[in-house]
N, C-alpha and C positions, 0 to 999 in steps of 0.2 A: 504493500500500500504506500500512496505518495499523497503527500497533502502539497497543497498549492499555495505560499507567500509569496510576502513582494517585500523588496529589497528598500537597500536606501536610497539607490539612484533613481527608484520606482520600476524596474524593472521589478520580472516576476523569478522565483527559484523555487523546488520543492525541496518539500523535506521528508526520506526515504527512514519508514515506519522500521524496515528491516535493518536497518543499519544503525540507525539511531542519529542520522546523520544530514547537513541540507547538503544539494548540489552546490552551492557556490556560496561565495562571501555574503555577511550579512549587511556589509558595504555597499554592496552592487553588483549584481551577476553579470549587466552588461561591461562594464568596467573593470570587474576583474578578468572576462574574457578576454578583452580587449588589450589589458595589458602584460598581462602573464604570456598566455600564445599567438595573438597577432602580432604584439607589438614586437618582443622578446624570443619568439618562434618562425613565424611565416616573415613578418615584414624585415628578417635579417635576410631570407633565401629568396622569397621573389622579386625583387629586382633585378636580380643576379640571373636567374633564369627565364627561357621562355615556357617552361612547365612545370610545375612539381607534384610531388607522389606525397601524401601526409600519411600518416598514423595515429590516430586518437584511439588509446585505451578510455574508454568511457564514452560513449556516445551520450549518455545521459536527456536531456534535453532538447539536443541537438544544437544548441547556441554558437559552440565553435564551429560547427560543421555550417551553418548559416552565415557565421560572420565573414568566415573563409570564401564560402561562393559570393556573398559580395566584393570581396578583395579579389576575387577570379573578375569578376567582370570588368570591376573599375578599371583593373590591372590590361584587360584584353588578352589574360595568359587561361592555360589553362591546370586545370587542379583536380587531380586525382584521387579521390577522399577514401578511405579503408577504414572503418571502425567497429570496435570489439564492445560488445554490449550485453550483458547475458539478463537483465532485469530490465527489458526495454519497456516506453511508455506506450498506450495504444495511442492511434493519430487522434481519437477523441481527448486526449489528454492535454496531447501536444495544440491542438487548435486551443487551448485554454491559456497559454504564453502569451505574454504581451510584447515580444521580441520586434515582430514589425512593424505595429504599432509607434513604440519608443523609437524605431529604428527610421519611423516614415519610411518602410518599404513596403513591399508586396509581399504578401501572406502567404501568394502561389507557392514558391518556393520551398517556403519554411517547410510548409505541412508538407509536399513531397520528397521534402527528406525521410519522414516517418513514414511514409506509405510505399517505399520501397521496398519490392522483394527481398527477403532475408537470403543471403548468399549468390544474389546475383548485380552482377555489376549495370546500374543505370546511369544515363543521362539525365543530371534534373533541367542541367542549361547547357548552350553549346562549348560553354569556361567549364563546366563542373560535370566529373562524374562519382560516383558514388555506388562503393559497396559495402553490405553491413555483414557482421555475423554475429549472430543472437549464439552466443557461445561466451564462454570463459576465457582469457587468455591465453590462459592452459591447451585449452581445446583448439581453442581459431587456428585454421593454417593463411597462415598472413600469405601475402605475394611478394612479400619486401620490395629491397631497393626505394627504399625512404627518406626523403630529403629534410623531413619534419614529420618530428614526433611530440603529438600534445600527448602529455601522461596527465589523465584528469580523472583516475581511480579516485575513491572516496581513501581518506588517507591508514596510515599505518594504523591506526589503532581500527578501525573500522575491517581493514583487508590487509592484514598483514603480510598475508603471502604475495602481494603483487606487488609489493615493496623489498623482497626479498630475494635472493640475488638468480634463481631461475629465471622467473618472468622479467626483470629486466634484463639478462644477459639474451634472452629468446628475442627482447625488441631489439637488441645492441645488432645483434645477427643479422637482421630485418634493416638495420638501414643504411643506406649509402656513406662510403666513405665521406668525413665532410658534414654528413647530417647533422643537424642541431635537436636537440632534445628540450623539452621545455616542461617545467611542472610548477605548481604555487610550494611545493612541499619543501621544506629546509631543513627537513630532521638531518642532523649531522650522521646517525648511522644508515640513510640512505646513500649519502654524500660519499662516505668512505665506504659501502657495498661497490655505486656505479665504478670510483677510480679504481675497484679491483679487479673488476668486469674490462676496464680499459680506457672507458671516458677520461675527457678533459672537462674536469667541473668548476665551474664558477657559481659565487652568490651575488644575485643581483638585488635591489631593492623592489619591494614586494608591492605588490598594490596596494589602494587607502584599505589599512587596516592589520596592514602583516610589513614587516620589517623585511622579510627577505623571502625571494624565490628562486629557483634553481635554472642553470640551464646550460647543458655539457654537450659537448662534440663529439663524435665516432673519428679519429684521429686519420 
């Protein structure tokens, strides 16, 4: 079960009954998207390229995966979206967000991220394709070669095991030399699991509300 709030930038987040836990800051969901993975994740690699491959553990809401296809269009590039979701929302859920809204976009979009065949790859726009997989981490067979990876699992204490050094060494494998990894999370024994795994880790400054968030390189 997922109940439905709203944040302090008036964006909306839920908060997952099973976990004990909300999707996003109580700051602002739009805003900590914004600065954690586009600002800090995609907007370091796309300019740089004419396309890229992303990876989001957590599809959640679908917020990044939408702010992403808007950065696909403005950009005129296009963007390859893979993500891992094992507790997805139904599109009844998802039409309940106030993302485009806030965003003064088109709704189209948003909700056709959720209403996407599960394990087949679509076209939502001619910039964005998109495949999900309602599986575990554990389970997903990624396609790698990843230029960008949002890790947006609910954190350590919620999912320990996806903070621990299998499933990150499973995404490490998965993405392109070069890739940029990007999370809000700044546990120090993540920090020193990923450098063991191989990453080059830095601590950035966090969004309003968190002092610091993470964000390493596949060497």
């Amino acid at each position: 079960m997922v109940s439905l709030i709203e944040t302090q930038d008036g964006s909306h987040s839920l908060h997952s009954d099973r976990f004990g836990v909300s999707y996003h800051s109580k700051y602002g969901a739009i805003q900590e998207s914004q600065h954690v993975f586009l600002k800090s994740g995609l907007g370091v690699v796309l300019p740089a390229k004419e396309s890229v491959r992303i990876f989001e553990m957590g599809f959640g809401s679908g917020l990044n995966a939408y702010l992403s296809l808007l950065a696909a269009e403005k950009a005129k590039k296009q963007i390859y979206y893979e993500a891992v979701e094992a507790y997805p929302l139904t599109p009844e859920q998802a039409s309940e967000l106030n993302y485009p809204a806030q965003l003064s976009e088109d709704q189209k979009p948003f909700q056709a991220l959720h209403e996407v065949e599960w394990g087949k790859e679509e076209v939502i726009t001619p910039f964005f394709q998109l495949l999900k997989w309602q599986q575990t981490l554990q389970e997903a067979p990624l396609t790698g070669k990843f230029d960008v990876v949002y890790y947006d699992a609910f954190g350590p204490r919620a999912q320990p095991e996806l903070w621990e050094l299998p499933a990150l060494k499973k995404v490490y494998d998965a993405m392109n030399n070069g890739g940029v990894f990007v999370t809000y999370c700044a546990k120090g024994a993540v920090k020193r699991t990923m450098k063991e795994i191989g990453f080059q880790v830095e601590g950035l400054p966090g969004p309003p509300g968190k002092r610091e968030m993470t964000r390493a390189v596949k060497p």
